[in-house]
N, C-alpha and C positions, 0 to 999 in steps of 0.2 A: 679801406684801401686794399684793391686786389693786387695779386700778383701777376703780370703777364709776361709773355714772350714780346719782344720785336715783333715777333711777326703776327701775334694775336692784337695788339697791341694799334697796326694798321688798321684792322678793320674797327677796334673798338673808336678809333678818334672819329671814322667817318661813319661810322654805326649813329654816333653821338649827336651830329650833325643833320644827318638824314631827320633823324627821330626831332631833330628843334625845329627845320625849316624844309617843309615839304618841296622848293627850288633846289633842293640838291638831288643832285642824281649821278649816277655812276656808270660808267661807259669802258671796253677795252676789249681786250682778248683772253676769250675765257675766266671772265671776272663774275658770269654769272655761278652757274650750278656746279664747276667745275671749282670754283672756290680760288681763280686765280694759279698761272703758272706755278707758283711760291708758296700757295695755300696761303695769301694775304685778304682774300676776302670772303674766307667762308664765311659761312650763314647770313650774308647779306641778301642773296637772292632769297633765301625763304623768306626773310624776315620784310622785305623791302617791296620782292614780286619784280617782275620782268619790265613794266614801266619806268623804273626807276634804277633798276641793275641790268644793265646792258649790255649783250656779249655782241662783237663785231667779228668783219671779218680781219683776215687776218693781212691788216693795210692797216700801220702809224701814219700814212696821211688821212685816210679816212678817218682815224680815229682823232685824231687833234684838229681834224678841220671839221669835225661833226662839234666837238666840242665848243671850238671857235664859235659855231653858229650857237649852238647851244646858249653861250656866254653875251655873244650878243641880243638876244631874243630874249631873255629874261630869267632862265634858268642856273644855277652856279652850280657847274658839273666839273667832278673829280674824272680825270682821264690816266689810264695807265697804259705807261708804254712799256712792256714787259722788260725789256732790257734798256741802260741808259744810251749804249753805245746806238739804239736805234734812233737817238734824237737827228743823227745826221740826216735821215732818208726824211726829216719833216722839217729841214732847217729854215727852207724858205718862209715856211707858213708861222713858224717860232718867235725869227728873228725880224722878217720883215712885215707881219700882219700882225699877230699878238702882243708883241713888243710895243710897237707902235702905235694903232690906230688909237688907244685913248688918246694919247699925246696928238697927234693928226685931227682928229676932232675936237680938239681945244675942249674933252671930257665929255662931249655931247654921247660918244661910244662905251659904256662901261666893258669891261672884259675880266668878271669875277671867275677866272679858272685855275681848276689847279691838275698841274700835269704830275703825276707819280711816274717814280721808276725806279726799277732796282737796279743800283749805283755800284761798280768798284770792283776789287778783285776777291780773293780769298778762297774761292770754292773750285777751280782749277778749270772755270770754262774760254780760258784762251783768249787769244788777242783783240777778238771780235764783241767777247761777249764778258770782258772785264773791266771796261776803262773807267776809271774815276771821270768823270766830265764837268763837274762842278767848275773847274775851270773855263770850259768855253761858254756855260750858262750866265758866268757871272760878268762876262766881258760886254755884257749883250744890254743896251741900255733900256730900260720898259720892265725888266724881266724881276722876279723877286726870286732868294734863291736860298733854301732850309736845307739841312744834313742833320739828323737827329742822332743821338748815340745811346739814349734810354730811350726802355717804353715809356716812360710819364715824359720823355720830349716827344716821342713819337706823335702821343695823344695830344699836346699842348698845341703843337704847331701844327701838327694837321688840323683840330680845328682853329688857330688863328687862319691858318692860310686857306679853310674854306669860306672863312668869314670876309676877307679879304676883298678891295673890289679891281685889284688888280689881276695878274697873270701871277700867281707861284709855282714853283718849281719843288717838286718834295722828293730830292732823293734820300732812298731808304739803301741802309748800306748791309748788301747779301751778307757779310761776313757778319750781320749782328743779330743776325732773324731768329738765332733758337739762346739769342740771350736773355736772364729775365730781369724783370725788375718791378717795383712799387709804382702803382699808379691810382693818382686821385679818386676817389671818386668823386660825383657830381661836376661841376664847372670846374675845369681845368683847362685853359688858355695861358700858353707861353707865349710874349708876344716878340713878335717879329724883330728882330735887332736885337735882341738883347741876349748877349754872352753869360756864360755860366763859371766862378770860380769853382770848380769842382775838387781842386787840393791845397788849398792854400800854402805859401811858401816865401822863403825870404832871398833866395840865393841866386835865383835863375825863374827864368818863365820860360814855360811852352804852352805853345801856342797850338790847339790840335783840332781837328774836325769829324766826325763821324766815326768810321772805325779806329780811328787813330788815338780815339779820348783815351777808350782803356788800355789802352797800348802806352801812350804816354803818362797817363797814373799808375799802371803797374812799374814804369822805369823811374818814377818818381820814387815809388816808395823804396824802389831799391837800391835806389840813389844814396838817400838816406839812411838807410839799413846800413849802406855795406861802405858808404864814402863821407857818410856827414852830411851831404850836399843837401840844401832844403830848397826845393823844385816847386814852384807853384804851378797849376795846371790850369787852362780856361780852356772852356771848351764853348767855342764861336760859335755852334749851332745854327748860325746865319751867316751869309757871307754878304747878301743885300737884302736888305741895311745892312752893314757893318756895325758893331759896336766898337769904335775906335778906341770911346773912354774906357773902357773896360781893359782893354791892352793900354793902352797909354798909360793907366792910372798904375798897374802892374810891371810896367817896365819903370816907372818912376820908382816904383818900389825897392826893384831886384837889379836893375844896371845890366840885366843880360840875359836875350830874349832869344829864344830856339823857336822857329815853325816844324812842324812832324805834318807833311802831307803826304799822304796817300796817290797822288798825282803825280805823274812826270816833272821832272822839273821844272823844264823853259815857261816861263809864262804862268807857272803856275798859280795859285790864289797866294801864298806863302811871297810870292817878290813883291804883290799891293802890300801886305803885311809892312815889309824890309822898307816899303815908297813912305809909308804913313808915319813909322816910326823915325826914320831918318830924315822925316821931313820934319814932325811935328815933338820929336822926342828924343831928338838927336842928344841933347844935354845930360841927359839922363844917362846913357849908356857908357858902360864901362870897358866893353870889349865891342868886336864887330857882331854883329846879327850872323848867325847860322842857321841855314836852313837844311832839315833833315829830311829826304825825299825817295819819289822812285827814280829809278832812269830814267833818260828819254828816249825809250825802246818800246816796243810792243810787249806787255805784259806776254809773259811765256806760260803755258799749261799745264807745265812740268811743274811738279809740287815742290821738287828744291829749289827751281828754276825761280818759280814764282811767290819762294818764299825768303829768296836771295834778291829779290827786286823793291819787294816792300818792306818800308822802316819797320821792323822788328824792334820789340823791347831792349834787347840784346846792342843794338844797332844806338839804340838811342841811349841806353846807359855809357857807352864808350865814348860815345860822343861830348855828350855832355861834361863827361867825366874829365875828359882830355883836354878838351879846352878849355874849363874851370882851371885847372891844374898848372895847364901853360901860363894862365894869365895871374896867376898866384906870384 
């Protein structure tokens, strides 16, 4: 079992892939020799060669519409859109071409692709080039949609979602790129929907997604440390498929269920959360549902700015802390 970075971590799941099923191939902006905006896909081009790691020009419709074809012709090619906030300039081809047409062709079209992007805020590149999007992905029906928060998820689900014959969606979240962790070796697939208890607890559940896992297990244990409180943590890894029982079965447990998203609030993935539990687990709960979020503002560039906008550990132990308290 080696150690890697998040962002070594990237290329090691599609590395992994390439090397099972010569149908994979890699496409984007500066993904070949350049090793990737992010440094996410070194040494694929040497190892792989220019037929199979592909640098384009600098057009995300070009690049998801080559891939589009790509996906329908026979090949199951990974595409990176260097930042997530660019899914918008390719939304048409997204939402109403890849979403779709398997469903359209009552299956006769397979569409095995998987779109990467780096996701979210944390590294001070501003309104444009911050947005958690996981949300508008997940509203979109056709679409499959991952957030990993270790490298051994990184790896898991990046090869389930190449193996996939649908459309995934792999956002990798910038604020986790120089974190490290244990990762398998040989066959390691995580499979798609299926949520991770990563702190177990008796008192309270949150509910958390990519950058926000260790953010919510750090306020966990300080929860504990400094207030008693014993905070369980899952970490959704998926948001489609949803693992509902996974939450369900952990609010039957604890009677009182917090989301920590990294996203704005309105609409966020965190209100399906609040739909599923109050619909299907309403009996359970002992207090209301809180949800701990960003604004609904344009992430700001400014590093207080933008460190005063995302749930912070700080942000989440008060929270939790107070409403437990109130409800005492």
């Amino acid at each position: 079992m080696a150690e890697l970075t998040y962002r070594a971590a990237v290329a090691e799941g599609i590395a992994r892939e390439m090397a099972r099923d010569p149908s994979v191939v890699l496409i984007g902006e500066d993904v070949g020799s350049a090793g990737g905006a992010f440094k996410l896909t070194e040494g694929l081009f040497d190892r792989f060669g220019p037929r199979r790691v592909v640098d384009t020009p600098i057009s995300e419709q070009a690049i998801v519409g080559a891939a589009m074809g790509a996906a329908m012709t026979g090949l199951r090619p990974v595409a990176e859109l260097m930042f997530s906030d660019f899914f918008a300039v390719t939304w048409d081809m997204v939402v109403n071409q890849i979403a779709k047409s398997r469903y359209m062709t009552d299956g006769q079209v397979r569409i095995p692709l998987v779109i990467r992007t780096a996701n979210g805020g944390g590294l001070r590149f501003g309104a444009q080039h911050s947005q958690a999007v996981e949300s508008w992905l997940m509203a979109i029906p056709g679409l499959k949609v991952v957030a990993p928060s270790t490298p051994a998820d990184v790896v898991g689900l990046m090869v389930a979602a190449i193996r996939d014959d649908d459309p995934v969606i792999v956002c990798e979240s910038k604020a986790l790129f120089a974190t490290k962790g244990e990762v398998p070796d040989g066959e390691h697939v995580v499979p798609l929907g299926q949520a991770a208890v990563v702190r177990p607890g008796s008192d309270c559940t949150l509910v958390a997604l990519a950058s926000m896992v260790p953010r919510a297990v750090a306020a966990a244990e300080r929860l504990h440390a400094d207030h008693g409180i014993d905070a369980e943590v899952i970490d959704l890894r998926s948001l489609i498929p949803l693992d509902a029982q996974a939450i369900l079965a952990s609010v039957a447990k604890t009677s009182r269920l917090f989301t920590v998203e990294e996203n704005p609030r309105v609409l966020g993935w965190g209100a399906e959360i609040v739909s599923l539990v109050a619909d299907e687990g309403f009996w359970s709960l002992d207090a209301p549902i809180v949800r701990i979020t960003s604004p609904h503002i344009p992430l700001p560039s400014a590093a207080v700015l933008e460190d005063a906008a995302l749930p912070s550990v700080d942000r989440i132990v008060d929270t939790v802390r107070t409403k437990l308290e109130a409800a005492r």
